[in-house]
Every structure is written in structure tokens, then in C-alpha cells.
DSSP file (Angstrom, degrees, kcal/mol; ACC not computed):
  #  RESIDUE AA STRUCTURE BP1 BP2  ACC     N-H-->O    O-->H-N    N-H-->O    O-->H-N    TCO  KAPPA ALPHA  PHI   PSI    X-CA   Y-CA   Z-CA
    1    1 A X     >        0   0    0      0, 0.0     4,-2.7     0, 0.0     5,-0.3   0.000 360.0 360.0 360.0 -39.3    3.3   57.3   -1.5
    2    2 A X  H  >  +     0   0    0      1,-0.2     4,-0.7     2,-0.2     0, 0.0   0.647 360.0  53.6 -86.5  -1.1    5.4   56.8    1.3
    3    3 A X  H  > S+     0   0    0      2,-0.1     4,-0.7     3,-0.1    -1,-0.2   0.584 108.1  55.8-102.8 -17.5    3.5   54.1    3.2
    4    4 A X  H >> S+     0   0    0      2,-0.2     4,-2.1     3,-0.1     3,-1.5   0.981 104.3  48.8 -77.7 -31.2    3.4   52.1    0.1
    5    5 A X  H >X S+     0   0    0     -4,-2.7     4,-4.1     1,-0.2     3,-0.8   0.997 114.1  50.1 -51.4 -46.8    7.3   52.1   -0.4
    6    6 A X  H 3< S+     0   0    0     -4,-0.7    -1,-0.2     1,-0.3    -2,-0.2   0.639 105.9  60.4 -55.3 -12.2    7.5   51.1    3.3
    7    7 A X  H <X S+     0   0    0     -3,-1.5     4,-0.9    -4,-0.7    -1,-0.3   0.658 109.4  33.3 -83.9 -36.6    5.3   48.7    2.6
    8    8 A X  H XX>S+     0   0    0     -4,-2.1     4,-4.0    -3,-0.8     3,-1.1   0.922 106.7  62.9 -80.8 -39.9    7.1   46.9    0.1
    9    9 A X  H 3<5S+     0   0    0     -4,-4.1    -1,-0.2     1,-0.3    -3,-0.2   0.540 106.4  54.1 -60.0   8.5   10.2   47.3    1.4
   10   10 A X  H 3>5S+     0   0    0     -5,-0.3     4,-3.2    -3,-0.2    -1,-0.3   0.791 119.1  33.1-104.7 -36.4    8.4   45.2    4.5
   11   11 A X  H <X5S+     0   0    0     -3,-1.1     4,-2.0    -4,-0.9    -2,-0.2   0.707 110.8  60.0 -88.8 -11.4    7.4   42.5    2.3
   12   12 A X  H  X5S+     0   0    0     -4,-4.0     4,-2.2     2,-0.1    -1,-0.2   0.867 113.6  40.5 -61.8 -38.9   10.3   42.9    0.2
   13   13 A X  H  ><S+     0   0    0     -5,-0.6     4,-1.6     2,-0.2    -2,-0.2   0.938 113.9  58.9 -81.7 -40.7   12.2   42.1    3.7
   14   14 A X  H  X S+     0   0    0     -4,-3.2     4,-4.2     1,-0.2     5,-0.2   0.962 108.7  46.7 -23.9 -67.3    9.2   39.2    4.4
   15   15 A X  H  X S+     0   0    0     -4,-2.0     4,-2.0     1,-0.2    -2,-0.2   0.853 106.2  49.2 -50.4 -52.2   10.2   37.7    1.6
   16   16 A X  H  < S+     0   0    0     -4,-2.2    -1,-0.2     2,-0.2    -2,-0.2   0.674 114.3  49.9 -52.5 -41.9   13.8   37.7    1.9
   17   17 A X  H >X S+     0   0    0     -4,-1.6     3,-0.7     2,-0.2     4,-0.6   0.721 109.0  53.9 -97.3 -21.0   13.4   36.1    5.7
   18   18 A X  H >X S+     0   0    0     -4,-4.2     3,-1.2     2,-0.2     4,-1.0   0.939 106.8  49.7 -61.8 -53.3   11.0   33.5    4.3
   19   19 A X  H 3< S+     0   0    0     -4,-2.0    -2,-0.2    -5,-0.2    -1,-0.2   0.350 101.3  60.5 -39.8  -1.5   13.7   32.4    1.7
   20   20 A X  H <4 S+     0   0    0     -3,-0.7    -1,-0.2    -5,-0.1    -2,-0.2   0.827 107.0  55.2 -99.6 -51.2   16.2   32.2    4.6
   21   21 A X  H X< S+     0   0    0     -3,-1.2     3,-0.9    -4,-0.6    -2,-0.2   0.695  78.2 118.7 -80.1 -59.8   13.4   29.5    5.6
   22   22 A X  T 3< S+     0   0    0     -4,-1.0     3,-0.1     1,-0.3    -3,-0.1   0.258  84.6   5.8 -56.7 105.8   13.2   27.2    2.6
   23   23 A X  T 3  S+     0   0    0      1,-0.4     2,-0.4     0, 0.0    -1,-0.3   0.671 105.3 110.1  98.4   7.9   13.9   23.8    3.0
   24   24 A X    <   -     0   0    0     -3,-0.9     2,-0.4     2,-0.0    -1,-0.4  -0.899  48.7-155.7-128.2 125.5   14.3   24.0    7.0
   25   25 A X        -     0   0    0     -2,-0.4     2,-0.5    -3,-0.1    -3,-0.0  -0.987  14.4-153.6-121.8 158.6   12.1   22.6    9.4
   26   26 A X        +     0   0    0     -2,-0.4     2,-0.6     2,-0.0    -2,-0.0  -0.935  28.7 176.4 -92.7 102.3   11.2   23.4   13.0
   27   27 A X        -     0   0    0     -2,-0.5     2,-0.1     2,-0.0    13,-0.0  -0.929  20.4-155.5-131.1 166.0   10.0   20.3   14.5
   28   28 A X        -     0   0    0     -2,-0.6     2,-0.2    11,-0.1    -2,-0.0  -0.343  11.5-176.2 -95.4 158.2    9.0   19.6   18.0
   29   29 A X        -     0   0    0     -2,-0.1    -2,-0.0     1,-0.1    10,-0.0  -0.881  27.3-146.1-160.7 136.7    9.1   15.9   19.6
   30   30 A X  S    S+     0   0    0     -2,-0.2     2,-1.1     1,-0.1    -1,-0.1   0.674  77.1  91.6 -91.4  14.7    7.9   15.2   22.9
   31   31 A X    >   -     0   0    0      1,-0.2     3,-0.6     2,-0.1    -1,-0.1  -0.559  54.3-166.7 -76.3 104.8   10.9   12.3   23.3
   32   32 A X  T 3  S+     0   0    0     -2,-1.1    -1,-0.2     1,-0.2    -2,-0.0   0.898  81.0  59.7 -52.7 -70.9   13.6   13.6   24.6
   33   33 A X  T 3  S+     0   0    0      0, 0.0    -1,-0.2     0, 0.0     2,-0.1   0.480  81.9  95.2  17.4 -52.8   15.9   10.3   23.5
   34   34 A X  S <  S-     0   0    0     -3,-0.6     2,-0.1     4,-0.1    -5,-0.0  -0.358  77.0-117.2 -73.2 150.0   15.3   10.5   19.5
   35   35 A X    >>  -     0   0    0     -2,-0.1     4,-2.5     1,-0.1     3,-1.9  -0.218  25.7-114.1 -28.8 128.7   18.1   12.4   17.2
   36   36 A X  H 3> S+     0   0    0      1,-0.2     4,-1.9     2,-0.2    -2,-0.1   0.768 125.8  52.9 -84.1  -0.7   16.9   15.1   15.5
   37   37 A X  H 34 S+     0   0    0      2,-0.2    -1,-0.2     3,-0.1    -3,-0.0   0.604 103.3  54.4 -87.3  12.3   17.6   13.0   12.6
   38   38 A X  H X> S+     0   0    0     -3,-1.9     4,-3.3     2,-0.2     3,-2.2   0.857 109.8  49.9 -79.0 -54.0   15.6   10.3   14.2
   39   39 A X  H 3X S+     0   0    0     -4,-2.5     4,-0.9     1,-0.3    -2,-0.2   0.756 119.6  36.9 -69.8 -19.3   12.6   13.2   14.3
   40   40 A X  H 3< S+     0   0    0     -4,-1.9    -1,-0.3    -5,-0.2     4,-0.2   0.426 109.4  52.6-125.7  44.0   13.1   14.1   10.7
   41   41 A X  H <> S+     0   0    0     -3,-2.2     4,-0.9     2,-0.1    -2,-0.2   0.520 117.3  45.4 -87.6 -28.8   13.7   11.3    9.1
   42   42 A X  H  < S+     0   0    0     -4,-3.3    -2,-0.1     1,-0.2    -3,-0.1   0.907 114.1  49.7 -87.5  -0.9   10.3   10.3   11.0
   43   43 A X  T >X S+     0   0    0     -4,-0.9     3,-1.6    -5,-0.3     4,-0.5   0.891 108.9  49.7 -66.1 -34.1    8.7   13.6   10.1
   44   44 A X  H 3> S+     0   0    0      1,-0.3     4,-0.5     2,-0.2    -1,-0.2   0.681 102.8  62.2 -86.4  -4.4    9.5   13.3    6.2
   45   45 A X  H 3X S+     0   0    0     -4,-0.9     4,-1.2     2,-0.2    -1,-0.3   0.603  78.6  89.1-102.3  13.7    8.2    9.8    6.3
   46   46 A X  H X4 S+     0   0    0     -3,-1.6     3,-4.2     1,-0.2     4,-0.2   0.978  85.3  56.1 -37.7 -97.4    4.8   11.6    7.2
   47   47 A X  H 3X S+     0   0    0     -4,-0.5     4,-2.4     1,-0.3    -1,-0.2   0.607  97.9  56.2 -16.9 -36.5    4.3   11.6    3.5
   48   48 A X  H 3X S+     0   0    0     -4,-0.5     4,-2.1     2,-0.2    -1,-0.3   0.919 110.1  53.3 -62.5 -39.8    4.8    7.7    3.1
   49   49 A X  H XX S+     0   0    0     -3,-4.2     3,-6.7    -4,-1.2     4,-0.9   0.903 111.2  39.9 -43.8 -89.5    1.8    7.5    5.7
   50   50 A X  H 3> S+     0   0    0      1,-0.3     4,-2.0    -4,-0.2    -1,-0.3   0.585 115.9  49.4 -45.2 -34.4   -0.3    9.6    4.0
   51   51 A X  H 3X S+     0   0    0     -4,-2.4     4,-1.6    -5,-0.2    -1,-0.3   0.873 110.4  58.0 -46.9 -42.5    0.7    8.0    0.1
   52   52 A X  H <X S+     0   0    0     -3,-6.7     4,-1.9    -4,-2.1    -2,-0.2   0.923 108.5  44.2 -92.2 -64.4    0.0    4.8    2.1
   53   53 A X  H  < S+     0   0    0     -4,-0.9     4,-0.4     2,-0.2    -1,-0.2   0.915 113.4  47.0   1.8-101.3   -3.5    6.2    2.7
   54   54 A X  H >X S+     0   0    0     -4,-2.0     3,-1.0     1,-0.2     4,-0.8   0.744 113.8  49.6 -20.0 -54.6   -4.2    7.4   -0.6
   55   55 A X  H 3X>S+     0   0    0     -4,-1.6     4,-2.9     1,-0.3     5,-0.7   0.838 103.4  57.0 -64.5 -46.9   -3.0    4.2   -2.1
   56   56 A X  H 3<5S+     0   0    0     -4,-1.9     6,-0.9     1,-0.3     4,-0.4   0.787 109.8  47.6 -72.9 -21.9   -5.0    1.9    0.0
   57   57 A X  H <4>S+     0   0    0     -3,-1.0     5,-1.5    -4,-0.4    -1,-0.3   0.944 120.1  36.8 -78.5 -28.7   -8.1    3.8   -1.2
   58   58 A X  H  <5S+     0   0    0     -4,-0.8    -2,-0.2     3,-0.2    -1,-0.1   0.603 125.7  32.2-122.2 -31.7   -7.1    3.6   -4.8
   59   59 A X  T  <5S+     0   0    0     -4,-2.9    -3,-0.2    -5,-0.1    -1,-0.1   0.852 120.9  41.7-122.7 -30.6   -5.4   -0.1   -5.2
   60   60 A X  T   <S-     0   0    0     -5,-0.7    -2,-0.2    -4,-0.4     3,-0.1   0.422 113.0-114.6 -87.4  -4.1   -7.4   -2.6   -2.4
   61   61 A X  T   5 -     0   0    0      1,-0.2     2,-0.8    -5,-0.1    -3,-0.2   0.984  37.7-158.1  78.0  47.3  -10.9   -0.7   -3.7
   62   62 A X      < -     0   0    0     -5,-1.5    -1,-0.2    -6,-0.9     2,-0.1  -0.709  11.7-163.9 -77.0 106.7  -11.0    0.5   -0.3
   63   63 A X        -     0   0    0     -2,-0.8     2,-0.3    -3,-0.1    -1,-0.0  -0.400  32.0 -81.0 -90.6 143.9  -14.9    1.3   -0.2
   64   64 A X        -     0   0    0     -2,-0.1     2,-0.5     1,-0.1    -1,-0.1  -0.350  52.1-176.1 -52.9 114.9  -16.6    3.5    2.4
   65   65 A X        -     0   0    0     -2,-0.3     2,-0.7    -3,-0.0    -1,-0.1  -0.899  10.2-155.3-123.4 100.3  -17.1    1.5    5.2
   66   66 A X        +     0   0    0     -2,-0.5     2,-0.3     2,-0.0     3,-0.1  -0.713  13.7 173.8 -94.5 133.5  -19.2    2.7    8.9
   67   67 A X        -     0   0    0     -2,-0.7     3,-0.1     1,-0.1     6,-0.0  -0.748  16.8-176.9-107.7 152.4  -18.5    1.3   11.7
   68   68 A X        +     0   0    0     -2,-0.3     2,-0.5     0, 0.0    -1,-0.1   0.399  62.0  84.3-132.0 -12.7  -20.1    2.7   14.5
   69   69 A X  S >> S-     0   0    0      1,-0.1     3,-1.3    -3,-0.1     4,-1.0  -0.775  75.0-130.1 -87.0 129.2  -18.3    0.3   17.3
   70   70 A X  H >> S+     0   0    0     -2,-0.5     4,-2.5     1,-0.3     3,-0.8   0.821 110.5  42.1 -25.0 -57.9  -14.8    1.0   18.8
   71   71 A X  H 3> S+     0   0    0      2,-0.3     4,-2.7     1,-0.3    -1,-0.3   0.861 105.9  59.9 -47.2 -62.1  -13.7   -2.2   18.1
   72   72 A X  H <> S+     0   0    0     -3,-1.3     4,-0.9     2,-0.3    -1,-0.3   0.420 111.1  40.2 -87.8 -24.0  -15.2   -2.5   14.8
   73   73 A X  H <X S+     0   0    0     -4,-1.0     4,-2.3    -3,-0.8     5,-0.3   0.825 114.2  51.1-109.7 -57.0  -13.1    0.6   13.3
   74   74 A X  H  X S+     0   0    0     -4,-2.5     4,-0.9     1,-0.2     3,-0.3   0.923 114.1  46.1 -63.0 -38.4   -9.7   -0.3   15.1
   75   75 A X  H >X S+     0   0    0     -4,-2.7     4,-1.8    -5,-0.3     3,-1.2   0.998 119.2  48.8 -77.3 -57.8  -10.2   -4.4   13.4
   76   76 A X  H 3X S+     0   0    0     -4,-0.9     4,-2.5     1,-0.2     5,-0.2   0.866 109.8  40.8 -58.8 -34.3  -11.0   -2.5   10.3
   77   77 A X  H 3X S+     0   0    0     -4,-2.3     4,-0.6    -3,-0.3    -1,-0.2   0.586 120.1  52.0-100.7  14.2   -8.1    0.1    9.9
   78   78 A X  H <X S+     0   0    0     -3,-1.2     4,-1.1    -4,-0.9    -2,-0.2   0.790 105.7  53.9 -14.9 -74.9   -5.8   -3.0   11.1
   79   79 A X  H  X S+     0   0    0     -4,-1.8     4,-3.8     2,-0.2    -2,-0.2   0.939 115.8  35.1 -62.6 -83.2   -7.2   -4.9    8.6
   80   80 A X  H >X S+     0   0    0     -4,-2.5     3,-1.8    -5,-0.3     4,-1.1   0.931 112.9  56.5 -39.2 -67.7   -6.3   -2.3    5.7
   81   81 A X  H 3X S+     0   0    0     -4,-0.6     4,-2.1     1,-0.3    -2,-0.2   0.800 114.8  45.1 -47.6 -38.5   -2.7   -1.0    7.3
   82   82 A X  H 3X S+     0   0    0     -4,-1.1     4,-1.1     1,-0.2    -1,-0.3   0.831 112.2  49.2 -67.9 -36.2   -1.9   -5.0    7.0
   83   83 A X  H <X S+     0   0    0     -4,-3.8     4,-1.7    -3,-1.8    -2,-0.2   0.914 113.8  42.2 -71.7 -43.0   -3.3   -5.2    3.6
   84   84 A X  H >< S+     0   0    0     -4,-1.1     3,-4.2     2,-0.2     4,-0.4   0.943 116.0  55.2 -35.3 -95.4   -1.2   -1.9    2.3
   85   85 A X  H 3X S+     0   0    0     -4,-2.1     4,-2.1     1,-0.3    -2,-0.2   0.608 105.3  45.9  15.9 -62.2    1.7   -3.8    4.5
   86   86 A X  H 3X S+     0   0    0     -4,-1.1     4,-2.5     2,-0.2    -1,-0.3   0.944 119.6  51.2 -81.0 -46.1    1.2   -7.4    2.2
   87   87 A X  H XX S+     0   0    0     -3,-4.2     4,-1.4    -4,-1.7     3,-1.1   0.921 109.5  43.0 -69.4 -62.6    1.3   -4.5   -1.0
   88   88 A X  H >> S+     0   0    0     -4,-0.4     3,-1.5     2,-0.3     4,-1.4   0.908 117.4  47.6 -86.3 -64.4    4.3   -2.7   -0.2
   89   89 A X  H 3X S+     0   0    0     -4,-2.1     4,-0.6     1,-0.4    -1,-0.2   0.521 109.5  54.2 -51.4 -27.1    6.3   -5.9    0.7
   90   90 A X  H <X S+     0   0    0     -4,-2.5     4,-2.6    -3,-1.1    -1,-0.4   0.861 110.0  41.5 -82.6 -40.7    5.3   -7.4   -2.0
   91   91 A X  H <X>S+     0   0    0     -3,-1.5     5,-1.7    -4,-1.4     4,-1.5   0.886 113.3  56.0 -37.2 -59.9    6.4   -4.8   -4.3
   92   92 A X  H  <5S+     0   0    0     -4,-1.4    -2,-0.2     2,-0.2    -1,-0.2   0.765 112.4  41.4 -11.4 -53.8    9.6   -4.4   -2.3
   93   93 A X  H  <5S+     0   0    0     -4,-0.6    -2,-0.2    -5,-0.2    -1,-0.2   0.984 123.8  37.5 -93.9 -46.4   10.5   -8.1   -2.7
   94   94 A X  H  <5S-     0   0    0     -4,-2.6    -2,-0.2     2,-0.1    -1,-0.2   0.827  90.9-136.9 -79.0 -26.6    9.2   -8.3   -6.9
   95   95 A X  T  <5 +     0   0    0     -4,-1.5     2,-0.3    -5,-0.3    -3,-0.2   0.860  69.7 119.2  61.5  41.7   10.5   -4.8   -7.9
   96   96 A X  S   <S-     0   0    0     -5,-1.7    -1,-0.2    -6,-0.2    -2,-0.1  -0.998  75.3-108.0-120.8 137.7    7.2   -4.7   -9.7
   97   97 A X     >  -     0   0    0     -2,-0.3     4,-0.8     1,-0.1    -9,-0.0  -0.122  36.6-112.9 -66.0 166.0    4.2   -2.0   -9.0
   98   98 A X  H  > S+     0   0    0      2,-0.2     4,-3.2     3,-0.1     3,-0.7   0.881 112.3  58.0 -71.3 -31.1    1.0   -3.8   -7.1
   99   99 A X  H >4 S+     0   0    0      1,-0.3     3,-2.2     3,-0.2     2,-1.2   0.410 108.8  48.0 -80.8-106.1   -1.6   -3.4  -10.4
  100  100 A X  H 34 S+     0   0    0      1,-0.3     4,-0.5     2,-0.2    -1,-0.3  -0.132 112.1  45.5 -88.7   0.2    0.9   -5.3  -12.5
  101  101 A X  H 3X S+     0   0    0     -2,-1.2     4,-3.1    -4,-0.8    -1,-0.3   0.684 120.9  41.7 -78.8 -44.4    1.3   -8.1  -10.0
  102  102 A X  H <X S+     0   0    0     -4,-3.2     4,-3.7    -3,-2.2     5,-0.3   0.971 107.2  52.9 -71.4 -35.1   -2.3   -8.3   -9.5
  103  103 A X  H  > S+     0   0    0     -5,-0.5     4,-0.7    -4,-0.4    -1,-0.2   0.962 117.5  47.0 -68.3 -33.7   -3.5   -7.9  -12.9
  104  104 A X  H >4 S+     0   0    0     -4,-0.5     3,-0.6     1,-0.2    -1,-0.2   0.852 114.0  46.0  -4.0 -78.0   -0.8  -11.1  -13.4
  105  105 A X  H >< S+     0   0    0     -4,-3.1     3,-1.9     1,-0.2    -2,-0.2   0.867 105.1  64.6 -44.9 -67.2   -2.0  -12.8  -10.5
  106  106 A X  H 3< S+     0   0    0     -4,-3.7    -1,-0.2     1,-0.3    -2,-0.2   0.719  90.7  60.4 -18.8 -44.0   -5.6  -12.2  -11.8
  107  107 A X  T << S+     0   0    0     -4,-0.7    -1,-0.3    -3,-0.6     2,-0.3   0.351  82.4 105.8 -88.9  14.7   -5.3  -14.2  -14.8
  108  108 A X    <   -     0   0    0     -3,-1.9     2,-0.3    18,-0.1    17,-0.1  -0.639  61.7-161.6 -58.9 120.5   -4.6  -17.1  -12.1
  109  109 A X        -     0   0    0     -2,-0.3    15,-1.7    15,-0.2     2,-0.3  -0.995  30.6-152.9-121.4 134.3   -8.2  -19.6  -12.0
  110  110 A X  E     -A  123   0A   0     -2,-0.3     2,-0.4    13,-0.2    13,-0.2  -0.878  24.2-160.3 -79.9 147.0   -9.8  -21.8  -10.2
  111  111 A X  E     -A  122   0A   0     11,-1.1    11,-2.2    -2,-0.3     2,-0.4  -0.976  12.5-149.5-120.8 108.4  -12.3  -24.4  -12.4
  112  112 A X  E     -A  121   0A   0     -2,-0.4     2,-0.8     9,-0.2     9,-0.2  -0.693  18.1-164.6 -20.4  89.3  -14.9  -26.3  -11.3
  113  113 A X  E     +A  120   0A   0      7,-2.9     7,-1.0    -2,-0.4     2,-0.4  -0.811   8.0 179.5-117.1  95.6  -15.3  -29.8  -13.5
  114  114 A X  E     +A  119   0A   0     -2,-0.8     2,-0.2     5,-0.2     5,-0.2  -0.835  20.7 130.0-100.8 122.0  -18.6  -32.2  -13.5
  115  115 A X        -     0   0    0      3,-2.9    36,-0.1    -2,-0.4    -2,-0.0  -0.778  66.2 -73.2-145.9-163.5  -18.9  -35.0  -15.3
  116  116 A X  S    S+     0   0    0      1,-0.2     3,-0.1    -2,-0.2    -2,-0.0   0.761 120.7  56.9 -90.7  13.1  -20.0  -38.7  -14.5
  117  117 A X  S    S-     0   0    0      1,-0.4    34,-3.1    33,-0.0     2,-0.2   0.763 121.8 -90.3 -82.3 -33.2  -17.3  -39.8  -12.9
  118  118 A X  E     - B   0 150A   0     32,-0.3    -3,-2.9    33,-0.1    -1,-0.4  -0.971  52.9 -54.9 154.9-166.6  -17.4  -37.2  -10.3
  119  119 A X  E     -AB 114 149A   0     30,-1.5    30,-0.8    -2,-0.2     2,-0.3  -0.861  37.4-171.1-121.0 151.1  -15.8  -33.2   -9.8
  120  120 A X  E     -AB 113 148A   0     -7,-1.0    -7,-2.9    -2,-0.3     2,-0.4  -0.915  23.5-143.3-132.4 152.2  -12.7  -31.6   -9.8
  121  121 A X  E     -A  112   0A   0     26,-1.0    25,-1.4    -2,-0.3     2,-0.3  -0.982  27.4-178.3-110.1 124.6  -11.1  -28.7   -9.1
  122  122 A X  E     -A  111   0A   0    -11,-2.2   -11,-1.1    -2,-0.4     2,-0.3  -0.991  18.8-133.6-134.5 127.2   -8.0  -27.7  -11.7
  123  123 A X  E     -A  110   0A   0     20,-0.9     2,-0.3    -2,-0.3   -13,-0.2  -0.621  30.0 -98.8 -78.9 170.3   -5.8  -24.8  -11.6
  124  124 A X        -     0   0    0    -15,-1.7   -15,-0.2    -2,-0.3     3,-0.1  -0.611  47.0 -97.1 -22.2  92.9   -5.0  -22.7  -14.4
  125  125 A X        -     0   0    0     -2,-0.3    -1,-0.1     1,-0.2    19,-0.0   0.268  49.2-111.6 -52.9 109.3   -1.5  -23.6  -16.2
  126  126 A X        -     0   0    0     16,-0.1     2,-0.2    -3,-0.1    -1,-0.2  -0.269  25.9-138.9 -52.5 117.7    1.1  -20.9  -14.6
  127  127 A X    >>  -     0   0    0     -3,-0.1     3,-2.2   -23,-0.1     4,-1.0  -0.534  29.9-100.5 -61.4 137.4    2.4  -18.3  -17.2
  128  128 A X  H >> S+     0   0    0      1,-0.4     3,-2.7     2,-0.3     4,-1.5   0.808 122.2  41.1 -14.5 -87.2    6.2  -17.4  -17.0
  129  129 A X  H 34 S+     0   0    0      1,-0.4    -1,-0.4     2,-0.2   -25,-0.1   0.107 108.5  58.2 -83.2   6.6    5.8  -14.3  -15.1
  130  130 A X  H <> S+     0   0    0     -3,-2.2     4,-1.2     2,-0.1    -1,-0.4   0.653 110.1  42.9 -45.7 -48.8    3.3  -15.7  -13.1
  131  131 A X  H << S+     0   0    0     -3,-2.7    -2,-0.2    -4,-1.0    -3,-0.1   0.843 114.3  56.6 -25.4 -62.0    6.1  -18.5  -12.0
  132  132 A X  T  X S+     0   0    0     -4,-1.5     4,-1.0     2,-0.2     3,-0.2   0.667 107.7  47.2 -54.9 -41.2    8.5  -15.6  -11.7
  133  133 A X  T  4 S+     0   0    0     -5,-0.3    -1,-0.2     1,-0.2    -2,-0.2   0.811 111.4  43.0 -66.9 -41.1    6.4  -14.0   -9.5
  134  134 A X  T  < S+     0   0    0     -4,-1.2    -2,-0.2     2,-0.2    -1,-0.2   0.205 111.8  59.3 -97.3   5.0    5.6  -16.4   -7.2
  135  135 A X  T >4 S+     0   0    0     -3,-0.2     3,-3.1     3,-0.1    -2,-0.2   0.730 106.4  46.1 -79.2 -51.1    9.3  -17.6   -7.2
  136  136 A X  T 3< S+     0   0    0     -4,-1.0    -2,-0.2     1,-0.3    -3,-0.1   0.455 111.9  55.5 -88.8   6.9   10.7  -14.4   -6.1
  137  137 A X  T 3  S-     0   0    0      2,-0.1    -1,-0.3   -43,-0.1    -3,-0.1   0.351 106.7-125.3 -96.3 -15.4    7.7  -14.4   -3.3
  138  138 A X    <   +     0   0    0     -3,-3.1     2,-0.5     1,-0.2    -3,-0.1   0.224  65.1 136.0 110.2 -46.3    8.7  -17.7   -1.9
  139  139 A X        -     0   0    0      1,-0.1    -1,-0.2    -6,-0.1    -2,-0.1  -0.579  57.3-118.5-130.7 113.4    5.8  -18.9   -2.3
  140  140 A X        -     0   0    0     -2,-0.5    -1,-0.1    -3,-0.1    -5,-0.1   0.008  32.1-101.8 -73.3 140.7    5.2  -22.2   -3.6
  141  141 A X        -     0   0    0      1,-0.1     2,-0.4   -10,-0.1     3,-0.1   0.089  47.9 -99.8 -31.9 161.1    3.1  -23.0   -7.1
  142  142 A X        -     0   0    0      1,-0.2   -16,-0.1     2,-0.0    -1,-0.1  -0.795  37.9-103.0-105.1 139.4   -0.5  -24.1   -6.6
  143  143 A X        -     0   0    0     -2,-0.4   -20,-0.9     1,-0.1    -1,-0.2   0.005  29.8-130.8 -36.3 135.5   -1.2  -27.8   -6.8
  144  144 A X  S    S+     0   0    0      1,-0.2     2,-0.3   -22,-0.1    -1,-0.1   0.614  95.8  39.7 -87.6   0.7   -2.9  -28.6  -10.4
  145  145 A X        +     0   0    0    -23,-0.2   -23,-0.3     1,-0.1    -1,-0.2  -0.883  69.1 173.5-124.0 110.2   -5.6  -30.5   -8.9
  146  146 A X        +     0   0    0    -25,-1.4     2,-0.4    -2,-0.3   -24,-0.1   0.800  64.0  14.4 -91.0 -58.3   -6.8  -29.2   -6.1
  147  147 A X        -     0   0    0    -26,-0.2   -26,-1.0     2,-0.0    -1,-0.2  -0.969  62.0-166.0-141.2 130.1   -9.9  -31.1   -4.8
  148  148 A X  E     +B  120   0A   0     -2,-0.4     2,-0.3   -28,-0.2   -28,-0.2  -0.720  13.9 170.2 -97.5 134.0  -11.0  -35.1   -6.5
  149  149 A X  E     -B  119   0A   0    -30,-0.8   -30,-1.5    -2,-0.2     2,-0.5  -0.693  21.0-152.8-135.6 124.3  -14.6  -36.3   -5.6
  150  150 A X  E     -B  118   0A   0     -2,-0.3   -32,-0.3   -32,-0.2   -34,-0.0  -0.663  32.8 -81.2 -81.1 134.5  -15.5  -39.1   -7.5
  151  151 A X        -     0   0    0    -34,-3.1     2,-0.3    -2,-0.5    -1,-0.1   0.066  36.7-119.6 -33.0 139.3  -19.6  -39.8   -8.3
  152  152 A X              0   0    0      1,-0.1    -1,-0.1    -3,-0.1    -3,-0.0  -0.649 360.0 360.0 -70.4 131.0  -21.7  -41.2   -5.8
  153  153 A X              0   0    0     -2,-0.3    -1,-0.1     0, 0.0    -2,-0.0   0.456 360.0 360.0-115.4 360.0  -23.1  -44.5   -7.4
């Protein structure tokens, strides 16, 4: 009986010094130089990483991919970090999430047209929020013609 009271009253007192704990971190850095609000503002943005991660599997259709050359895995997880990168910025700048810009964007076409004058290429007629999108990106409208060959006679 008496080693269990003492026994809670040790985790009762655990408890109590872990609640002293809550919300506090200990973190190490080997820089001397940074802030310690440099070192946890960059510790809590640990989390961004790893969403960033997550995201990249989930939202470019990043498919399992082996590389077995050095090279060949640093050009690839480059490749991704840039494409996350192009996502976030792009979000950032539209104040829109990335599946509703793409699925937007999607509806974007190129068309292929043969006839006996020759082939064309036509985009698709830009939708408002397609306009909208690509205003507030910068980023200039696509030609409506793209590429003319007139038939060989």
C-alpha cells in the first residue's frame, strides 16, 4: 500500500514537472551567431519542411522514383524542392490553393488543325479566372495562334 501511494505521488510530481514543460523548447544550434529567435523561428519552420514534403507527394503526383546515382537523386530532389518552390509562390502571389489554380489552368488547350490549306495550332479562348490568374502571375496571355504551316503543293 505504501509503495503505491509513493508511487503516484512520484508520477503525480512527474506530471506536474512535465506541465512546467509545455510549450517550451530546448534547442541546441551549433552557430554560435543566430538569436535564439533566429533558432526557433528556424526550428518551428521544421514543420513547413516537412508539409512541403508531404505536399509535394500529394499535389505534383510525386511518384516513387530510384535513382541509384549520386547525382541522379540530388538533380531529382532539386527538381521537386523547385517545383514545390514554383507551387508555394504561386499560391503566395494568387491567394488561391495550387489544385484550384491547376484545375483552372487545366482547362487551358492546345489544338492541332488539318485541313487543305495546311495546320495550325489554336489556343483555347481564356476564361475570366483564367485571365485573372495569369494577370496576377505576370505572366503574359498565350498567343491564339501559335504555329501556321500552310500545305505543301
Amino acid at each position: 500500500m505504501v509503495s503505491r501511494i509513493n508511487s503516484s505521488a512520484r508520477s503525480a510530481a512527474k506530471i506536474e514537472a512535465e506541465e512546467n514543460l509545455d510549450g517550451k523548447y530546448l534547442l541546441r544550434c551549433s552557430d554560435p551567431h543566430l538569436s535564439a529567435e533566429d533558432i526557433a523561428l528556424g526550428y518551428k519552420q521544421l514543420l513547413e519542411v516537412e508539409r512541403g514534403w508531404r505536399d509535394m507527394k500529394q499535389i505534383i503526383d510525386l511518384r516513387p522514383v530510384y535513382h541509384r546515382l549520386e547525382e541522379r537523386i540530388r538533380a531529382h530532389v532539386i527538381l521537386c524542392w523547385l517545383a514545390l518552390l514554383l507551387i508555394r509562390i504561386t499560391e503566395t502571389t494568387t491567394g488561391d490553393t495550387w489544385p484550384h489554380i491547376r484545375r483552372e489552368l487545366d482547362r487551358l488547350h492546345l489544338g492541332t488543325f488539318t485541313g487543305p490549306t495546311g495546320t495550325f495550332q489554336q489556343v483555347t479562348a481564356l476564361t475570366k479566372p483564367q485571365r485573372d490568374l495569369l494577370a496576377k502571375l505576370q505572366t503574359p496571355t498565350p498567343r491564339q495562334i501559335v504555329a501556321l504551316q500552310p500545305a505543301t503543293r
